[in-house]
N, C-alpha and C positions, 0 to 999 in steps of 0.2 A: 418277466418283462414288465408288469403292470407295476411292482415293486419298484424297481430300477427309474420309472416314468414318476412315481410319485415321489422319487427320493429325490427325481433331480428338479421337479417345479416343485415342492420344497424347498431347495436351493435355490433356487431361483427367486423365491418369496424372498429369505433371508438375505441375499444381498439386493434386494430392491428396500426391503427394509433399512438396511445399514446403509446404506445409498442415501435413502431421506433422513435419517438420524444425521449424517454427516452433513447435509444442507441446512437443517432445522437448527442444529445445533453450530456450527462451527463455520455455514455458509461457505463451505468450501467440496470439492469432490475432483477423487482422482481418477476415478474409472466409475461408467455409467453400468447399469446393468447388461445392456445390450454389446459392449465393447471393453475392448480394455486400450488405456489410453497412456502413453508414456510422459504425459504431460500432467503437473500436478496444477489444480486452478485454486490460487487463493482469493478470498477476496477480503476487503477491506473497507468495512459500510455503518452508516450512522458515527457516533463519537467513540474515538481511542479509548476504552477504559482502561487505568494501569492499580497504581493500589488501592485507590477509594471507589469502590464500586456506585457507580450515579443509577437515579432512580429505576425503578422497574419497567416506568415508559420512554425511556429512550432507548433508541434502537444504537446499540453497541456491538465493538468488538473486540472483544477481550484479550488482550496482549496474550497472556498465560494460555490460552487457546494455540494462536499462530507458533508460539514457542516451538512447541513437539513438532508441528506440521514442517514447518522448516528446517528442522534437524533431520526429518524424516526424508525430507526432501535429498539433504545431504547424503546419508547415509545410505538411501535407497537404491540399489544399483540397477531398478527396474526403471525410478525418475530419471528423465534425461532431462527434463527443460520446468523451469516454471513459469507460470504467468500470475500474474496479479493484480484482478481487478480492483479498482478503488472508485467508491463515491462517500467520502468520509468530511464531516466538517471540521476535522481534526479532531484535539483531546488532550490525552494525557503527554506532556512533552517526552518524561523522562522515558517512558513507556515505548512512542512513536520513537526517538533517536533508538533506540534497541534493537527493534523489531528494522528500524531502518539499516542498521550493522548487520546484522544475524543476514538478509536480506545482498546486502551489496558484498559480505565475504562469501557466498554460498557460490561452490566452485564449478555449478552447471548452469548453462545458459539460463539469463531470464529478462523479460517481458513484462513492463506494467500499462496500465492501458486507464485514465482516466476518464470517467463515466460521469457526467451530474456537474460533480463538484471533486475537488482532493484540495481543501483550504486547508492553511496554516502546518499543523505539521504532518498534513498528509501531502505533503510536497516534498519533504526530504523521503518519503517511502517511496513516492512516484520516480524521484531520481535516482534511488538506490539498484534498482534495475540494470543490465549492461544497454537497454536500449529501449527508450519509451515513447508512449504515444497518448495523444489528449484531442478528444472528440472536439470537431467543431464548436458545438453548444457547449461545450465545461466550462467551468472554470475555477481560478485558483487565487485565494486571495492572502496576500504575504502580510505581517503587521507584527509591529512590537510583539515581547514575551509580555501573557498575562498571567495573574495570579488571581486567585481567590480567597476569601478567607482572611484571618485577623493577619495580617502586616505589621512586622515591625520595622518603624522607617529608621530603621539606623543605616550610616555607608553602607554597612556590611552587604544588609539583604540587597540594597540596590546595585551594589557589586557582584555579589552572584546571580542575581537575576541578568545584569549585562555580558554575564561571564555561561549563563544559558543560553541566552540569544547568539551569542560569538559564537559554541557548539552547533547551532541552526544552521547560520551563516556559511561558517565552514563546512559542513557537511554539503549541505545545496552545491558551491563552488567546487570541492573536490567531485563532485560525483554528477557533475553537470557540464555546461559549454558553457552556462551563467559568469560575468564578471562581478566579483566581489563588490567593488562600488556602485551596478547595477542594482545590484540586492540591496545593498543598504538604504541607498537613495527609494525604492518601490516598498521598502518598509518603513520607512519615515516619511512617507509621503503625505502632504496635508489636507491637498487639495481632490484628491478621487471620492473621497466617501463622505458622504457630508454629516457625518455623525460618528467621526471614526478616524483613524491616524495609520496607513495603510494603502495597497493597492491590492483593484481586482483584474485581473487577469484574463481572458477569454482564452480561448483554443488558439487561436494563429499569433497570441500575444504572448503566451506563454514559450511559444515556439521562438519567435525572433527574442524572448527575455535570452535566451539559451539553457532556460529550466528543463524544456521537454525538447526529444529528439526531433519528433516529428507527431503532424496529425491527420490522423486516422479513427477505423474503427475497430472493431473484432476482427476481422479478416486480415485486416493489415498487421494485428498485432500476432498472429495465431504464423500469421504464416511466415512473418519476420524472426519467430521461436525458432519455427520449423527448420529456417534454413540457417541459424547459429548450432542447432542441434545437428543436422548434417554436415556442417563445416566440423566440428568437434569430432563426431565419427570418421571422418574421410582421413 
């Protein structure tokens, strides 16, 4: 018996362990030690990194991280629902539209829920969800496509740069209640930011933009899963 007692809080050690590796590392957990949870939580914090990895002190989330999680999500026939925290200042574009697809085609219920901030292209993540929500105090600030780095100003690049932003745009409209000339006009705006060419967003504003469904918090968004998840089994 004493065998049997040390083998299972050894067990026990080990997924408290992989518990915190899953938090430390990828900020995300599917089942706690104490329970098992049919709801996978992702979340989505600090700047999108995608192929050029940014310094060591920024607090990042790695596209190639979320990748697996998501397919896992899919594949898993233990996940029923996901939820996906975000307090992100955006990032990598090509990175975020990805993760935002991978995200809106994934054929079990899901839930985003912004925290903080979700600016720039953590707004197409936030709407990728079948149903979202953005805490009073967030907020979300929409702006021109930016670039970094040596520019060449030929047509070209500034064609595909407009032809990146139109990707933005579109996505936000397909996968929102937003109207297209809403966006456009909140992203060219001149007058919001006095150092800056753009609009910011609060919680009940983001709401009436038709970017977010509704605002709330954790309860609201947990248990809004909850019952697309039971609609889905019924």
């Amino acid at each position: 018996m004493k065998v049997k007692e040390k083998d299972a809080e050894k067990n026990r050690e080990n997924e408290g362990q992989e518990a915190q590796d899953l938090i430390k590392e990828l900020g995300m957990l599917t089942a706690g030690t104490d329970f098992k949870s049919d709801i996978c939580y992702i979340t989505v914090i600090g700047s999108i990194e995608g192929h050029t990895a940014l310094p060591a002190d920024n607090k990042t989330t790695k596209y190639e991280h979320l990748i697996p999680q998501l397919i896992a999500v899919e594949e898993n026939p233990e996940i029923k629902g996901l939820l996906v925290i975000l307090n992100t200042v955006g990032g990598d574009v090509e990175a975020g539209l990805a993760l935002s697809e991978m995200i809106a085609t994934v054929s079990k219920p899901s839930v985003s829920l912004v925290l903080g901030g979700g600016h720039s292209i953590g707004i197409p993540l936030a709407a990728a969800t079948d149903y979202s929500f953005i805490a009073r105090t967030a907020t979300m600030t929409l702006h021109p496509i930016r670039t970094t780095g040596l520019v060449i100003t030929s047509e070209t690049t500034f064609d595909y740069m407009r032809k990146t932003q139109e990707r933005v745009i579109d996505f936000i409209v397909d996968h929102s209640r937003a109207e297209r000339e809403r966006i456009v006009k909140l992203i060219n705006c001149s007058d919001n930011m006095s150092n800056d060419v753009g609009t910011i967003l609060f919680g009940r504003e983001a709401v009436e933009a038709g970017i977010i469904d509704e605002e709330g918090g954790l309860k609201h968004a947990v248990r809004e899963l909850r019952r697309r998840i039971e609609k889905t089994i019924d």
